[in-house]
C-alpha beads as a LAMMPS data file, in Angstrom:
LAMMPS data file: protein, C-alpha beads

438 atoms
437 bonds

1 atom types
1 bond types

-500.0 500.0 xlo xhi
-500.0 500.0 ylo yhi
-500.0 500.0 zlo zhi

Masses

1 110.0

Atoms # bond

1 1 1 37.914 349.394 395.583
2 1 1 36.561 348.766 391.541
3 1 1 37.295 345.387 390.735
4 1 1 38.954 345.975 387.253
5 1 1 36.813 343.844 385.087
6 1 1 35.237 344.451 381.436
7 1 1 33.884 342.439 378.862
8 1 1 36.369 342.126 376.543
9 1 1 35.594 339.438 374.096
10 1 1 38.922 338.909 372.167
11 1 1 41.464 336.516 373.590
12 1 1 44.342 339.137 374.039
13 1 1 42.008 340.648 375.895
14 1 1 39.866 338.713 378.035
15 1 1 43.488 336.503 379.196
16 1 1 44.586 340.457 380.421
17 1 1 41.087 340.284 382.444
18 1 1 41.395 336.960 384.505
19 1 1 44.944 337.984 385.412
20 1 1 43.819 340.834 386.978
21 1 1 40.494 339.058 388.453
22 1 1 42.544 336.377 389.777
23 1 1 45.248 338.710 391.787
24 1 1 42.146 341.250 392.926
25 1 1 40.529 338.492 394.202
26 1 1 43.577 336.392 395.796
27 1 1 44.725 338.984 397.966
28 1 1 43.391 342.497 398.009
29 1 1 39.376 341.442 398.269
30 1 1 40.770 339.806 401.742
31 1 1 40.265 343.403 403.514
32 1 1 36.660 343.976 402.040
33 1 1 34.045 343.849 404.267
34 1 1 31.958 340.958 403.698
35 1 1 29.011 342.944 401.795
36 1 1 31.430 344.091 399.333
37 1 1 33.128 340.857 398.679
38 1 1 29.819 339.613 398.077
39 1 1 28.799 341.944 395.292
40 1 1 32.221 341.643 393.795
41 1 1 31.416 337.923 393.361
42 1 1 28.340 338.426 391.147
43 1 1 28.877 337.363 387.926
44 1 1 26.265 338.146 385.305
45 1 1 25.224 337.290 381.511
46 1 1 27.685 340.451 380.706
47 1 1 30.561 338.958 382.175
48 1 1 30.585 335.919 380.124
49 1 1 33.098 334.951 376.966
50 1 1 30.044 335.667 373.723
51 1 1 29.392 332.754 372.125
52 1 1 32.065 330.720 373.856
53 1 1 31.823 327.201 375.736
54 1 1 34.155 325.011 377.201
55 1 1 34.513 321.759 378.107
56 1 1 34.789 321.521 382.301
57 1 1 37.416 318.405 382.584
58 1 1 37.991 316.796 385.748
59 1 1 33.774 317.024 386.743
60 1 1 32.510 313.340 387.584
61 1 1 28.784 312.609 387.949
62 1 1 26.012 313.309 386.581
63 1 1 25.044 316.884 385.276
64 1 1 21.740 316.717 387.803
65 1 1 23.934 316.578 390.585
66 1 1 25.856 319.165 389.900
67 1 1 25.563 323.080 391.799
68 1 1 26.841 325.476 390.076
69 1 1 27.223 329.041 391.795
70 1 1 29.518 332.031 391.704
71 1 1 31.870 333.288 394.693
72 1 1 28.654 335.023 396.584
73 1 1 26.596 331.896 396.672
74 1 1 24.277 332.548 393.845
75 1 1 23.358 329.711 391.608
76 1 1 24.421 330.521 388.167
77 1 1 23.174 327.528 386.219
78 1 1 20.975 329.327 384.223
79 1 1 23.335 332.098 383.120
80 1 1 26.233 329.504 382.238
81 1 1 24.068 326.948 380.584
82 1 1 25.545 323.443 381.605
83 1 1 25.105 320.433 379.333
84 1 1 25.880 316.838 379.148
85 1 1 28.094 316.912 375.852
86 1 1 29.787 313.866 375.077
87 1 1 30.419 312.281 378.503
88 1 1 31.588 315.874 379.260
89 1 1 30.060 318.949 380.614
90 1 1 30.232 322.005 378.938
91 1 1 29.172 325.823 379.995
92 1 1 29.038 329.159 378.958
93 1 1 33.166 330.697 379.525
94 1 1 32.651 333.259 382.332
95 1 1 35.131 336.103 383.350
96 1 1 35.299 335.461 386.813
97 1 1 36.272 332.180 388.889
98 1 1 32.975 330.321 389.903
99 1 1 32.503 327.035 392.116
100 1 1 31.028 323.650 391.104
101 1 1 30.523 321.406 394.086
102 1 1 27.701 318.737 394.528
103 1 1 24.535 319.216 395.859
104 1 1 24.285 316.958 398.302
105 1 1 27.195 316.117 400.475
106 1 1 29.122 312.944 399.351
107 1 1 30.476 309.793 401.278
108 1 1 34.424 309.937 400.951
109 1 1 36.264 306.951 402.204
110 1 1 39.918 308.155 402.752
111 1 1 42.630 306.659 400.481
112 1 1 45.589 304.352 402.313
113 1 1 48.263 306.453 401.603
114 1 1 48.597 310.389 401.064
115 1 1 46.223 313.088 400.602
116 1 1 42.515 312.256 398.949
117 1 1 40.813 314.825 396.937
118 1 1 37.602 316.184 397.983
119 1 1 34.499 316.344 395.506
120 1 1 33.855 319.813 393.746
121 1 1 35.950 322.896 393.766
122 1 1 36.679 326.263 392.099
123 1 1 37.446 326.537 388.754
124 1 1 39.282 329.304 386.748
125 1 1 38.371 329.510 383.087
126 1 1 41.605 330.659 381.380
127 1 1 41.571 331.285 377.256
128 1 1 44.900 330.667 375.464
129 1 1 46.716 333.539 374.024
130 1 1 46.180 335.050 370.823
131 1 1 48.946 332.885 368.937
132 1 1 48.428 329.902 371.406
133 1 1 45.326 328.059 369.822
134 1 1 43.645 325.398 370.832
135 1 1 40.637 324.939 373.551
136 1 1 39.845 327.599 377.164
137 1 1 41.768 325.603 380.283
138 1 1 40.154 325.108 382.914
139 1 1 41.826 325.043 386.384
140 1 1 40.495 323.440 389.353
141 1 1 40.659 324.504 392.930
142 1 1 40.279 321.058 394.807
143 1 1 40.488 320.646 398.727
144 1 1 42.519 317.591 399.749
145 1 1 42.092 316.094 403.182
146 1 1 44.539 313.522 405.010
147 1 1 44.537 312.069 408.256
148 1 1 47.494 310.796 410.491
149 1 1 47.903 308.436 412.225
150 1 1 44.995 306.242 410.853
151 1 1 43.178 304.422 411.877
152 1 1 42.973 306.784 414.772
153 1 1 44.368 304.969 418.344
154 1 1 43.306 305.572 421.618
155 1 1 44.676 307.649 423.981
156 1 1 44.498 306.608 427.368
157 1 1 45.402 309.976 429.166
158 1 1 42.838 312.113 427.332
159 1 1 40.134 309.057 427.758
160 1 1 39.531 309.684 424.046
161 1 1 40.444 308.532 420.132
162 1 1 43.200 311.462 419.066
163 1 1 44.304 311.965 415.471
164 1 1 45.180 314.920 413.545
165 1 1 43.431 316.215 410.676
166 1 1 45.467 318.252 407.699
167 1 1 43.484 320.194 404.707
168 1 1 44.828 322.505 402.157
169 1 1 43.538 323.909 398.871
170 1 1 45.999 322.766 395.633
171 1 1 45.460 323.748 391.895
172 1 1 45.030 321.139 388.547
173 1 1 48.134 319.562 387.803
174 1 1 49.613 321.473 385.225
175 1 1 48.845 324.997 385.816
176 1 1 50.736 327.980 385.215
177 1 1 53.135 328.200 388.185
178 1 1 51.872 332.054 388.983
179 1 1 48.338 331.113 389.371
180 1 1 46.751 331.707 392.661
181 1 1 43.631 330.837 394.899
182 1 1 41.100 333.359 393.429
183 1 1 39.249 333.619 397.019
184 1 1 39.553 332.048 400.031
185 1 1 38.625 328.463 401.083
186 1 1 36.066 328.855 404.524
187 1 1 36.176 325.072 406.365
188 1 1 34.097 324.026 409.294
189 1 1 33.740 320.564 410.431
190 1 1 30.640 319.000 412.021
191 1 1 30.562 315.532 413.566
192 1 1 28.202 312.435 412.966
193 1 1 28.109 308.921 414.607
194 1 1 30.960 310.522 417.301
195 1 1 31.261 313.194 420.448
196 1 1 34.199 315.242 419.854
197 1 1 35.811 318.018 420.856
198 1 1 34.480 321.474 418.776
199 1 1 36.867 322.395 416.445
200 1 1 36.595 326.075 415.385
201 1 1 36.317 326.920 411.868
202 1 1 39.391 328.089 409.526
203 1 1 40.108 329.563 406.221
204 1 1 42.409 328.777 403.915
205 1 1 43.601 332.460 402.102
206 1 1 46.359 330.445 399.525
207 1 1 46.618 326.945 397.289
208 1 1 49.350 324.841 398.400
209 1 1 51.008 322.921 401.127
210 1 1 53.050 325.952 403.162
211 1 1 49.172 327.152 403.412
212 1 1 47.682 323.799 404.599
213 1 1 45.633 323.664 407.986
214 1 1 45.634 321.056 410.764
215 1 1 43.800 320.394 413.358
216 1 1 43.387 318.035 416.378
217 1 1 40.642 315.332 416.195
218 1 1 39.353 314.094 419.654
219 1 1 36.192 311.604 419.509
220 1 1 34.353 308.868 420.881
221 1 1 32.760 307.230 418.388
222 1 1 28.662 306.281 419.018
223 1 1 28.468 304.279 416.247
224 1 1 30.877 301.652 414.023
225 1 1 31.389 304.037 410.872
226 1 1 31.441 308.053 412.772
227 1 1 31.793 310.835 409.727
228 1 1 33.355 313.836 409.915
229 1 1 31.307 316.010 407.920
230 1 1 33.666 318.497 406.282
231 1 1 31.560 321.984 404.964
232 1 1 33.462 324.300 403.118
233 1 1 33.032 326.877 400.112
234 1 1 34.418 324.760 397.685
235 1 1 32.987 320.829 399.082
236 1 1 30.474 319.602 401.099
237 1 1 31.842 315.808 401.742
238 1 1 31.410 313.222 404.634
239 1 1 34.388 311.488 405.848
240 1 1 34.410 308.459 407.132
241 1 1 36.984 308.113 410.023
242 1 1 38.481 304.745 411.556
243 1 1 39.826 304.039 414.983
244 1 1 41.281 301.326 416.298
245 1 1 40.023 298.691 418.540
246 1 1 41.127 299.278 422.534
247 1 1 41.726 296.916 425.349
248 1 1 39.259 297.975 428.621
249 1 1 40.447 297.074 432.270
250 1 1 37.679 296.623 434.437
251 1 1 38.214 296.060 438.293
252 1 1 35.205 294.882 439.695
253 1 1 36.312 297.526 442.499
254 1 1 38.535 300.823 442.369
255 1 1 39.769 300.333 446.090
256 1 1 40.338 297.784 448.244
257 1 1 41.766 296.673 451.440
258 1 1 45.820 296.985 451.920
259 1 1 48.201 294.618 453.517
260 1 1 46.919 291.892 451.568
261 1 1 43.740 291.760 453.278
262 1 1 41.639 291.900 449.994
263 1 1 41.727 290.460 446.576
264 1 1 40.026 292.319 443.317
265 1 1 38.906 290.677 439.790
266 1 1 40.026 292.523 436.838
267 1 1 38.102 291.857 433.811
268 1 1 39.977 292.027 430.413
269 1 1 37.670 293.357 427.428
270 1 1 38.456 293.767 423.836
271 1 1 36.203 296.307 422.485
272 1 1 35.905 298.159 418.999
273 1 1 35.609 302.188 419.264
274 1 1 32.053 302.277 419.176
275 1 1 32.247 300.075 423.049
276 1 1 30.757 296.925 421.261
277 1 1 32.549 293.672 421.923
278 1 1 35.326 292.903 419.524
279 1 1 35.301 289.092 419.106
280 1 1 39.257 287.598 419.144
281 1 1 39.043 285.246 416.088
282 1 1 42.400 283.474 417.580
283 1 1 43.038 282.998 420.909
284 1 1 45.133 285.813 421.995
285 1 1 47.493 285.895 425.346
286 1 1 47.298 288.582 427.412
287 1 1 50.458 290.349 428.962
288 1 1 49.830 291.354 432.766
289 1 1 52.197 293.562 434.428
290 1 1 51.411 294.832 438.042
291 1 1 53.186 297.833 439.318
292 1 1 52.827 298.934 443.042
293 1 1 51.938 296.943 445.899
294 1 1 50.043 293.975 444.386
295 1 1 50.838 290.760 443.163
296 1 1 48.862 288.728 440.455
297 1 1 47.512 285.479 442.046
298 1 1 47.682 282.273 439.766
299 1 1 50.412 281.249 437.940
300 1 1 48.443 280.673 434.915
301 1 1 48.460 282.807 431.563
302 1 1 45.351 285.093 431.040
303 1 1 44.209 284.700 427.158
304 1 1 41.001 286.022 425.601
305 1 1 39.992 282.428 424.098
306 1 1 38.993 282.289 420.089
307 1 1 35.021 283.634 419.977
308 1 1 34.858 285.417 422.962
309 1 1 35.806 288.772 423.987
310 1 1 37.368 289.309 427.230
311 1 1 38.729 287.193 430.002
312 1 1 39.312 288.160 433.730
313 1 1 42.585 287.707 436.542
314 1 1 42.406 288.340 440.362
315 1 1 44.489 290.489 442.174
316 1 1 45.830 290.758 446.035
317 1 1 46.866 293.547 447.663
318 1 1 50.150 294.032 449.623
319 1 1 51.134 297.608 451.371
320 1 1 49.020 300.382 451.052
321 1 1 49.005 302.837 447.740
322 1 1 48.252 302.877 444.208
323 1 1 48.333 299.848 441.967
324 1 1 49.202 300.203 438.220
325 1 1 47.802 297.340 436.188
326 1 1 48.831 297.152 432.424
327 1 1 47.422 294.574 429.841
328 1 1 48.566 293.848 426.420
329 1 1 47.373 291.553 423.955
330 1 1 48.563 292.139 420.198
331 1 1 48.897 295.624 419.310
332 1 1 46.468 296.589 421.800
333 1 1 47.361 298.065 425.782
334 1 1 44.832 298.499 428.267
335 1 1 45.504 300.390 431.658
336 1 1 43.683 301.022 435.186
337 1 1 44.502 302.398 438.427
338 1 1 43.431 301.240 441.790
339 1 1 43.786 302.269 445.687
340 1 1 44.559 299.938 448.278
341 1 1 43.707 301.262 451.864
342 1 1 44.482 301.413 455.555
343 1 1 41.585 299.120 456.855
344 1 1 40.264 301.810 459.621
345 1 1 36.512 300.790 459.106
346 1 1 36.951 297.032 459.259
347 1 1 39.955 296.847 461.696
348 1 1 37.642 299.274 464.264
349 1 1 34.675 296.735 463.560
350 1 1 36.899 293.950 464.660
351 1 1 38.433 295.266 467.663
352 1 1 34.673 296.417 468.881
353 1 1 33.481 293.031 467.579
354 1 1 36.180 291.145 469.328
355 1 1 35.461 292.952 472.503
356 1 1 32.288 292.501 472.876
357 1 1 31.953 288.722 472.540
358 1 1 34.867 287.804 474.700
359 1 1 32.904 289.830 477.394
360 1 1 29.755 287.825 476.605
361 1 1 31.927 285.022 478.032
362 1 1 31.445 286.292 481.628
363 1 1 27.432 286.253 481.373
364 1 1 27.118 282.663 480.314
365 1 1 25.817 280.611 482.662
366 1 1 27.793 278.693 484.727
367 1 1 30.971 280.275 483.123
368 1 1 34.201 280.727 485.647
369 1 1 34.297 284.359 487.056
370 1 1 37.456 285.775 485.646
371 1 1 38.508 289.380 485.187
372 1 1 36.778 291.583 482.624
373 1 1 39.381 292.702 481.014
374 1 1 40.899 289.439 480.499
375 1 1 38.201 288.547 478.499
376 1 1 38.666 291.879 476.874
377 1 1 41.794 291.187 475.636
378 1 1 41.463 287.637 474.549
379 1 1 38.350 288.475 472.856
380 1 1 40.289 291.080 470.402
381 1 1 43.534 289.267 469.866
382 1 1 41.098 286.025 468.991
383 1 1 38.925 288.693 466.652
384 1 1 41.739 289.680 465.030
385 1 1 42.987 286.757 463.861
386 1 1 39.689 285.408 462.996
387 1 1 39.323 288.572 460.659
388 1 1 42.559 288.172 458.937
389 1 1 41.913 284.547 458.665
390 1 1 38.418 285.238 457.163
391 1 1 39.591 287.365 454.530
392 1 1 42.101 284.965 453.313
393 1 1 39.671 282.639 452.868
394 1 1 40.256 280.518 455.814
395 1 1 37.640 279.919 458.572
396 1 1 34.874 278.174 459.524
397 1 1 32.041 280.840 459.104
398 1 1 32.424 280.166 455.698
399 1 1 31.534 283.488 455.549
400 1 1 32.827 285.037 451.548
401 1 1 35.718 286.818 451.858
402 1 1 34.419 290.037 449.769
403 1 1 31.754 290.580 452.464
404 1 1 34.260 289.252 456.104
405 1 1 36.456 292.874 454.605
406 1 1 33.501 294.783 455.117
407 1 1 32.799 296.313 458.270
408 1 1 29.554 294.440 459.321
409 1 1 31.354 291.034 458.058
410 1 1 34.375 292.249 460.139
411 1 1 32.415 292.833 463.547
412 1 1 29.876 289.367 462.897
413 1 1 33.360 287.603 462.839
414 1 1 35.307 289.392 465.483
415 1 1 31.899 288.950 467.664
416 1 1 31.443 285.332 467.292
417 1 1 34.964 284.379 467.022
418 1 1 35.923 286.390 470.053
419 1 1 33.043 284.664 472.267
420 1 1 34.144 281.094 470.889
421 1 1 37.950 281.866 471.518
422 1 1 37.261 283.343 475.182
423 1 1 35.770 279.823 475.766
424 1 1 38.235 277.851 474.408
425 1 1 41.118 279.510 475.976
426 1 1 39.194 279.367 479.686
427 1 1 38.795 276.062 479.211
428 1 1 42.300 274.901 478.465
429 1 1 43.306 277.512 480.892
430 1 1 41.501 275.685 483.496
431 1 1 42.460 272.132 482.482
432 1 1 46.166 273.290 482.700
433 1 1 45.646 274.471 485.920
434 1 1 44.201 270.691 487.075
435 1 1 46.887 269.319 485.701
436 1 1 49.759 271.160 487.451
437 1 1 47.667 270.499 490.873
438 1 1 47.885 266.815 490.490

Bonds

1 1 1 2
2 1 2 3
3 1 3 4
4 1 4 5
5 1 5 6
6 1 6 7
7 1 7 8
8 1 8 9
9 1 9 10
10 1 10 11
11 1 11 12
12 1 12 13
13 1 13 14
14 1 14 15
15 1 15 16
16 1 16 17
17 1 17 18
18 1 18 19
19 1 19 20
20 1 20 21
21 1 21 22
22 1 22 23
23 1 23 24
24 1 24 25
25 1 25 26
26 1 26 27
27 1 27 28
28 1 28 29
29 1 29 30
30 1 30 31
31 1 31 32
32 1 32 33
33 1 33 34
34 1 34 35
35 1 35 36
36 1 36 37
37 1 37 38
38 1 38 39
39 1 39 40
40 1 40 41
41 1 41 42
42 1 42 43
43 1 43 44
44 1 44 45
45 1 45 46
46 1 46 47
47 1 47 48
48 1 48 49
49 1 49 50
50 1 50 51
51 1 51 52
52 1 52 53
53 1 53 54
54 1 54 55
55 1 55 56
56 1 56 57
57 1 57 58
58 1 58 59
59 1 59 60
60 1 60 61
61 1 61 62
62 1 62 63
63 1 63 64
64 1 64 65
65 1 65 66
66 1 66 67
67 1 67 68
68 1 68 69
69 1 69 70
70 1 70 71
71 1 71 72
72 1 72 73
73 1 73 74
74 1 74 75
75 1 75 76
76 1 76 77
77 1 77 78
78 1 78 79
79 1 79 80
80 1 80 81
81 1 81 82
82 1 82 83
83 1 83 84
84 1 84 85
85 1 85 86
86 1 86 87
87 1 87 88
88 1 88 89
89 1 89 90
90 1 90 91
91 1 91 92
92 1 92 93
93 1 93 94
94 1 94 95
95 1 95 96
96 1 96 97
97 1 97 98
98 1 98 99
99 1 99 100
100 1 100 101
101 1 101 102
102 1 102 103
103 1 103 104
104 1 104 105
105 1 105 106
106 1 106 107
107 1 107 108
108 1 108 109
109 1 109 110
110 1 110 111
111 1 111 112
112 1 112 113
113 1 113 114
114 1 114 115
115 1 115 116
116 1 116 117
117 1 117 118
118 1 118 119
119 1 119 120
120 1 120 121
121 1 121 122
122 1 122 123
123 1 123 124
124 1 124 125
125 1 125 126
126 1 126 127
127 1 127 128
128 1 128 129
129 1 129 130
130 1 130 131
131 1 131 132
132 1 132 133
133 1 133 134
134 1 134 135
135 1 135 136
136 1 136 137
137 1 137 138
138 1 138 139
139 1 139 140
140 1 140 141
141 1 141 142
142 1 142 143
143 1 143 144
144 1 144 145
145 1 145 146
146 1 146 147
147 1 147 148
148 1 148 149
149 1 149 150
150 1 150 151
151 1 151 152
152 1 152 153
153 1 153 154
154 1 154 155
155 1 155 156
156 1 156 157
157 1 157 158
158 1 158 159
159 1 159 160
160 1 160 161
161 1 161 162
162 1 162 163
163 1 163 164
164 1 164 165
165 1 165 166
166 1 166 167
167 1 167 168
168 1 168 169
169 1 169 170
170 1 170 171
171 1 171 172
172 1 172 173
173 1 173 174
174 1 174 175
175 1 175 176
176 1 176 177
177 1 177 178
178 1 178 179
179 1 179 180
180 1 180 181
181 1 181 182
182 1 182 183
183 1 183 184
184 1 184 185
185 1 185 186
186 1 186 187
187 1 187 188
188 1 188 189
189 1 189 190
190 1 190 191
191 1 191 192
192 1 192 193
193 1 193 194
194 1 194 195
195 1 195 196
196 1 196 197
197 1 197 198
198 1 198 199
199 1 199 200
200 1 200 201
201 1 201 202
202 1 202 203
203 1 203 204
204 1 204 205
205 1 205 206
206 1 206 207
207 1 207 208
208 1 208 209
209 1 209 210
210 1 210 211
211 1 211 212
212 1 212 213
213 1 213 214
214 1 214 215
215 1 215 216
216 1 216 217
217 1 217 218
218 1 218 219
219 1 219 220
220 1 220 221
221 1 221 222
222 1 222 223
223 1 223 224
224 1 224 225
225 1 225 226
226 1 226 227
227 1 227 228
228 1 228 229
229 1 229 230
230 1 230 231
231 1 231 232
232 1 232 233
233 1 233 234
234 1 234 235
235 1 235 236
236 1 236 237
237 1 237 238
238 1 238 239
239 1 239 240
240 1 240 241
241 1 241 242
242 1 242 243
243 1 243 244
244 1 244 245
245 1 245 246
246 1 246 247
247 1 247 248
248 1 248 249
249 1 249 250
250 1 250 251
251 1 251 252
252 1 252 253
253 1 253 254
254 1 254 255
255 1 255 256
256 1 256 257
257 1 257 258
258 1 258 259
259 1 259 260
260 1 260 261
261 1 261 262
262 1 262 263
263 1 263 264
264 1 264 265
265 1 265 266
266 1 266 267
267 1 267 268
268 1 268 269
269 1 269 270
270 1 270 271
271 1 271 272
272 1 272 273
273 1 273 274
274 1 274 275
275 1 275 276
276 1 276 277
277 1 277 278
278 1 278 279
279 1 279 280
280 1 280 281
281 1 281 282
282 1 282 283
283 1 283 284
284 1 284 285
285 1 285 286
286 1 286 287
287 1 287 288
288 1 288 289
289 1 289 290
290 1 290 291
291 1 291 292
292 1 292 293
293 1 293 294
294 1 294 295
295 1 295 296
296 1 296 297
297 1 297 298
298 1 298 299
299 1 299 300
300 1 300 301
301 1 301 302
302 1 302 303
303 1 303 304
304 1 304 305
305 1 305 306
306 1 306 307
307 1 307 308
308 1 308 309
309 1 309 310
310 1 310 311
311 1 311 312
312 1 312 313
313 1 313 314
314 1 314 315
315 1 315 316
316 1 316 317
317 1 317 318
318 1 318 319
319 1 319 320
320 1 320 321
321 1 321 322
322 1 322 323
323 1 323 324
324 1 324 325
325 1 325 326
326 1 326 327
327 1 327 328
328 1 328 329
329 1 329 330
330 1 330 331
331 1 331 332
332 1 332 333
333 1 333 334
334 1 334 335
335 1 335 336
336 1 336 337
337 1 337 338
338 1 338 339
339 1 339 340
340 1 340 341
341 1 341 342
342 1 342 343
343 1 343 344
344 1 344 345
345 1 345 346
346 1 346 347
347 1 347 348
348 1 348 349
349 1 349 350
350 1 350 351
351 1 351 352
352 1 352 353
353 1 353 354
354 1 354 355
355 1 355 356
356 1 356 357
357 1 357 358
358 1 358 359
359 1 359 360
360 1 360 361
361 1 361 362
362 1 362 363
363 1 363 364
364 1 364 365
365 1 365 366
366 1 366 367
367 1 367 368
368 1 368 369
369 1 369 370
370 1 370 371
371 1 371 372
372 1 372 373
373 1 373 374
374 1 374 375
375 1 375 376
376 1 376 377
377 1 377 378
378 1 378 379
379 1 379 380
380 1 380 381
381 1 381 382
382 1 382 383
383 1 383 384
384 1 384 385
385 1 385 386
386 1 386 387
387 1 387 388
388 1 388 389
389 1 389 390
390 1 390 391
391 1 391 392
392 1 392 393
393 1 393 394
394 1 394 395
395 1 395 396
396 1 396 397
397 1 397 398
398 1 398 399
399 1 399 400
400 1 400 401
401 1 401 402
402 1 402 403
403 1 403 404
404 1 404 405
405 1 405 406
406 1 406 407
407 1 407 408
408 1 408 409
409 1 409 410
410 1 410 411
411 1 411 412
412 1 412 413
413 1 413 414
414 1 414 415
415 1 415 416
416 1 416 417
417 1 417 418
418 1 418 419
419 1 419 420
420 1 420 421
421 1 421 422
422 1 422 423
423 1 423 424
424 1 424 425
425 1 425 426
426 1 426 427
427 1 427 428
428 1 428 429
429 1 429 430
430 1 430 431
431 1 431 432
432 1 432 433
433 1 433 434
434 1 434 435
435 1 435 436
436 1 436 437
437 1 437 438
């Protein structure tokens, strides 16, 4: 299709040309193939207003930093002539819709509240009618960005920072209520300072908010200031995005013993996105709740003192399953997960342990001959108790607890217990049986 431009000088005219530039361009250039929207976006000395400048409001910086280029990508500085007039920068009036954006990407911290404006956009040149008077308006194309909820919180199912990310395309304040996006708006979005999730690229084909696009941010930030860098026909920005400090559970072991045969240390952490400590400046209490079969030992409360950065509680089982732990200090909630086993390993190591040393009883020299399997059995009920007892902390191995659940610590005890108790119970056996004679 002709793109039904000429180069009409007189203001009648040329207003009759950007009407029908502006509605070509908005919606039926959509269905051209790429190499044909390109040549359609050429704009040339003939297609600008003779002898005509105007003053480009709503530019801020300096004229060096400016890029200037028409719809294909072509720099058009030298055909439009941009100066540094007054504060203000003026150009040569062209026919055709063209894009000022900077030329290197800019730092854009995001406003509290609402939508903030990116740097650069597209701007329509439109001359006043015939009886109208008075100076060519210019009407920007801006892209706004906003991001909810900020700063962005952590999700603790998706093991990542989630926030959603809304763009759309909106005209000067002020324009003429049937003007319309003269092309469309290609987005992508590259990260810095984070891992995330690729988002694809979108385009937005129309100004305004029914036409805005959102996407779903999810990131791990690397560093304490990760940028989204937002590339786009109209803008090339950085945007700085926030997130929320976290609370990290960390169980100095995922499973552990059921029955209450085991306790675990959980360490509390405070930590800022980037997994740096985040210093408490007050002391801040810590809000332990225990779901499953465990208990919290210590009556005590857990608080992350002023200065430092995490604190720690102990655990002991009870039953067999999973154990939910849930922390919350402030705003900030912190959840883990852990296992509690059937002791198979350890309570096989015992009963072998056991075993075995009350049948070392019999080869001792100058020990009572008794039955085998008496010593057998005394051996493992004696292991068995010396286990449990070991693991609770009680005992005279003084063997630690953490290493008596294992299933080396679990047969050493069983062993030497068993051997001791066979003794013990022969000899009071035997002293009981004086007794009654006399």
């Amino acid at each position: 299709m002709k793109i039904p431009l000429s180069p009409i000088v007189n203001r009648a005219g040329l207003l009759l040309v950007l009407t029908v530039s502006s509605e070509v361009f908005g919606q039926e250039t959509r269905a051209l193939p790429r190499a044909a929207l390109d040549a359609t976006a050429l704009i040339t000395k003939k297609e600008l207003v003779t002898d005509h400048r105007f003053a480009l409001k709503g530019w801020k910086g300096e004229l060096k930093d400016a890029k200037i280029i028409d719809l294909a990508g072509n720099d058009i500085s030298g055909i439009l002539a941009p100066k540094s007039d007054g504060g203000l920068l003026t150009l040569a009036q062209p026919m055709r819709p063209f894009i000022v954006k900077t030329r290197t990407p800019q730092a854009v911290a995001l406003g509290e509240h609402g939508e903030t404006m990116l740097p650069g956009g597209m701007v329509l040149a439109l001359s006043p009618a015939p009886d109208g008077g008075g100076p060519t308006t210019a009407v920007w194309f801006r892209l706004f960005c906003s991001i909810s909820p900020r700063p962005a919180p952590w999700d603790e199912a998706l093991g990542n920072y989630v926030t959603r990310i809304k763009f759309v395309v909106r005209p000067t304040e002020g324009s003429p209520p049937s003007i319309t996006l003269p092309h469309p708006v290609a987005v992508s979005l590259e990260f810095e300072g984070m891992v995330a999730r690729d988002v694809p690229g979108f385009t937005i084909t129309q100004a305004g908010l029914e036409n805005q696009k959102e996407v779903e941010l999810r990131f791990r930030p690397s560093t304490s200031q990760p940028k989204l860098k937002v590339r786009s026909t109209i803008s090339d920005s950085d945007v700085t995005i926030d997130a929320l400090p976290r609370l990290d559970l960390r169980p100095a072991r995922a499973v552990l013993l059921g029955f209450g045969l085991e306790n675990v240390t959980v360490a509390v952490a405070q930590v800022r996105a980037d997994n740096e400590p985040a210093v408490a400046t007050a002391s801040s209490p810590v809000d332990v709740q225990v779901s499953g079969g465990a208990r919290r030992e210590g009556s005590g409360e857990v608080v992350i003192a002023a200065g430092e950065s995490r604190t720690e509680f102990n655990l002991r089982s009870s039953g067999l399953g999973k154990i939910t732990v849930k922390a919350t200090a402030g705003a900030l909630t912190g959840t883990t997960e852990l296992t509690q086993r059937f002791p198979v390993g350890p309570l096989i190591a015992t009963l072998l342990g056991g075993a075995l040393g009350g049948l070392a009883r019999r080869w001792v020299k100058g020990a009572r001959r008794r039955p085998a399997a008496r010593n057998v059995i005394e051996g493992i009920v004696v292991g068995l108790v010396a286990f449990v007892a070991a693991v609770l902390g009680v005992g005279y191995l003084n063997l630690p607890a953490a290493i008596a659940a294992t299933e080396a610590g679990a047969f050493l005890t069983s062993v030497l217990c068993g051997f001791v108790g066979v003794t013990v119970l022969s000899t009071l056996t035997e002293r009981m049986k004086v007794g009654a004679e006399k």
